[in-house]
C-alpha positions as CSV (number, residue, x, y, z in Angstrom):
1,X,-2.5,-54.2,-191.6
2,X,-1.6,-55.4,-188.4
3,X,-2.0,-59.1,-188.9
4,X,0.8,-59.6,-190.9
5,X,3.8,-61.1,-189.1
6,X,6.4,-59.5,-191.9
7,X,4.9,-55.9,-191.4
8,X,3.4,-56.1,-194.8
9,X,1.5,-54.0,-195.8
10,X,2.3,-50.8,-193.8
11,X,1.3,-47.3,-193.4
12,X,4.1,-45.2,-194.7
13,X,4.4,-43.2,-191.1
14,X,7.4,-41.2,-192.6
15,X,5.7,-39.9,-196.1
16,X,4.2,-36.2,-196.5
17,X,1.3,-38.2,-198.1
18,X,0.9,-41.6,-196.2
19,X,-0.2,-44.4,-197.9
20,X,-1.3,-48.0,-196.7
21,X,1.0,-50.3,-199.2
22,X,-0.2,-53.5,-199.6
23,X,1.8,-56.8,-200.1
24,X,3.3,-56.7,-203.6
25,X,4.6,-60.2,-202.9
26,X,7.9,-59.3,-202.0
27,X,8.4,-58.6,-205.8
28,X,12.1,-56.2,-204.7
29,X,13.2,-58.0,-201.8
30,X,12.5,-61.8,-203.0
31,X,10.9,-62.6,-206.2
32,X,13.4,-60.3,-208.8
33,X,15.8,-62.3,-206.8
34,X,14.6,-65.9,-207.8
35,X,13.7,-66.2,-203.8
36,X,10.5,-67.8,-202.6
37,X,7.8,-65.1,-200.9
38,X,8.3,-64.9,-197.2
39,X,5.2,-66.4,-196.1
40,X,5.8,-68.9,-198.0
41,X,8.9,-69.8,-197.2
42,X,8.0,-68.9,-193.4
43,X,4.9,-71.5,-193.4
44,X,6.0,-74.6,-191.3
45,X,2.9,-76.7,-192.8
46,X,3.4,-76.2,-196.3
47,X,-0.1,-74.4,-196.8
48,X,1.3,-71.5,-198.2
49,X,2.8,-71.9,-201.7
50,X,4.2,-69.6,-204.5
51,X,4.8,-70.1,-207.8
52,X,4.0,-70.2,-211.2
53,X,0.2,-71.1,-211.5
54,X,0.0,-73.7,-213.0
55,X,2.8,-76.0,-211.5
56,X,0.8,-74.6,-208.5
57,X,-2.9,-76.2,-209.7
58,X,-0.6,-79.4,-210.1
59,X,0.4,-79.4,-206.9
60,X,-3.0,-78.8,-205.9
61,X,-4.5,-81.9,-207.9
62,X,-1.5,-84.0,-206.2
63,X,-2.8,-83.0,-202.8
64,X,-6.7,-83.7,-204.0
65,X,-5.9,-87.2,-205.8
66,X,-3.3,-88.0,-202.3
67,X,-6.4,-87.4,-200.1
68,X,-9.7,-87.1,-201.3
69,X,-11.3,-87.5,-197.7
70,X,-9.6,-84.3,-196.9
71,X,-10.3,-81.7,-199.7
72,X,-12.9,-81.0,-201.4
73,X,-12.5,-81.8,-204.9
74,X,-12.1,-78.4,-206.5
75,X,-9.1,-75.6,-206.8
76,X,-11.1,-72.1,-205.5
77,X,-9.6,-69.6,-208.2
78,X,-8.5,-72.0,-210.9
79,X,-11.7,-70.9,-213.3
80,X,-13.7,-68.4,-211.3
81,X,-13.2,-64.8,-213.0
82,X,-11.4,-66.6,-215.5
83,X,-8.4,-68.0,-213.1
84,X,-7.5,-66.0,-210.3
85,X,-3.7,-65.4,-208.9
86,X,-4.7,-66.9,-205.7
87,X,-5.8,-70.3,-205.6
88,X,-7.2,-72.2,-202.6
89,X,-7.9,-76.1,-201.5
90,X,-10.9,-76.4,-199.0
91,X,-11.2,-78.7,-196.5
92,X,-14.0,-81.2,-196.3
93,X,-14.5,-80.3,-192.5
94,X,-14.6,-76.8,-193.5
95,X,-16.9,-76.7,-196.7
96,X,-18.7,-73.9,-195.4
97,X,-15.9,-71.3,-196.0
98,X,-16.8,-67.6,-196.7
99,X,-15.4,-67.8,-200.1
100,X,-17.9,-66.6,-202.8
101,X,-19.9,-69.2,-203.7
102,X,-21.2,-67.6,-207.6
103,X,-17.9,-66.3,-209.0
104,X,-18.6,-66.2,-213.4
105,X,-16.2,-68.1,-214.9
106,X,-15.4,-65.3,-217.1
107,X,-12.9,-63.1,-216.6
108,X,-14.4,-60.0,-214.8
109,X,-12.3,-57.3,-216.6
110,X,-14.4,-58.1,-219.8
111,X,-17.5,-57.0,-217.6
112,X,-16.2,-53.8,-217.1
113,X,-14.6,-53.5,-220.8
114,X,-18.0,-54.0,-221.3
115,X,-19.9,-51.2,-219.8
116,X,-17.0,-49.1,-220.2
117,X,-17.4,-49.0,-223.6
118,X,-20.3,-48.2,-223.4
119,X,-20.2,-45.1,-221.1
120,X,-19.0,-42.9,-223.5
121,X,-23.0,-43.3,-225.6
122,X,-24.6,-43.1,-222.3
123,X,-22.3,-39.5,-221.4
124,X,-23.6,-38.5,-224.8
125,X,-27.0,-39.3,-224.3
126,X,-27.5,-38.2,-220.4
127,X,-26.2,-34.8,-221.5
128,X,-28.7,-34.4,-224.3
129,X,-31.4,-35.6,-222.1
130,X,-30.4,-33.2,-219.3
131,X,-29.6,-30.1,-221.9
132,X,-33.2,-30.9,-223.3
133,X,-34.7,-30.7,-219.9
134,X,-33.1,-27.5,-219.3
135,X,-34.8,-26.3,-222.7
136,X,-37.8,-27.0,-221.9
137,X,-37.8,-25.7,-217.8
138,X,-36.5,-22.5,-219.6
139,X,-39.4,-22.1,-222.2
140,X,-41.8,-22.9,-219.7
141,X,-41.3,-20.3,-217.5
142,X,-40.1,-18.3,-220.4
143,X,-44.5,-18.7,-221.8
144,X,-45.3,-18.7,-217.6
145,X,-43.7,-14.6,-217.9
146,X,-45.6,-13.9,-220.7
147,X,-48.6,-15.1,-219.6
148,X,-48.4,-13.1,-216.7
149,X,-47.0,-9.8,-218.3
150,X,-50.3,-10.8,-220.6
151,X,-52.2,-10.7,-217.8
152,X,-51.2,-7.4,-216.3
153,X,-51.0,-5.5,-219.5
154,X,-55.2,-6.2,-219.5
């Protein structure tokens, strides 16, 4: 929160209930405007960009086929989770990034479509199970009370 240089995103110090907001892209101030985002437009080397994606992984295979001693030769976002909003070039000298190295190329809202979907069976199911459980803890002691009332009575 205190890393970036525009004060984005901030902690909303003024609010009954405080939020952290987080960068939006300038979306208000810039974007809706036909402006460039301000750390891109604030990045002296160019190695922030912003635009629409796939000018961007254009850009990106420029820079690539310009230099191929200098990046490795792969766009970091273009398939992973089905194409990302963020998209990254890698160095050669720094190839040993913290960037997750077994993204699925499928998009990852599909996965949890997926199980969603599914939850509503296994809500189902879980109650029965539990409600059955409950039957039977109940009967048992139920037959333990009789036995013992069995039991005293002789």
């Amino acid at each position: 929160m205190f890393v970036c240089p525009f004060n984005i995103p901030k902690y909303e110090w003024k609010s009954p209930t405080p939020r952290v907001r987080k960068c939006d892209f300038c979306y208000e101030t810039k974007v809706k405007n036909g402006l460039k985002v301000a750390c891109a437009s604030a990045c002296p080397t160019g190695a922030t960009l912003f635009g629409e994606r796939e000018k961007l992984i254009e850009i990106a295979k420029e820079r690539i086929k310009k230099e191929p001693d200098k990046y490795l030769n792969e766009i970091f976002g273009e398939k992973e989770a089905g194409g990302t909003s963020v998209l990254f070039l890698r160095l050669k000298e720094g190839a040993k990034s913290k960037l997750a190295s077994e993204v699925p190329s499928f998009p990852l809202p599909n996965l949890t479509q997926f199980f969603l979907s599914k939850m509503g069976f296994f809500i189902v199911g879980f109650g029965l199970f539990l409600g059955g459980m409950s039957y039977l803890t109940k009967r048992k002691n139920q037959i333990l009370e009789e036995n013992a009332e069995d039991e005293n009575k002789s």
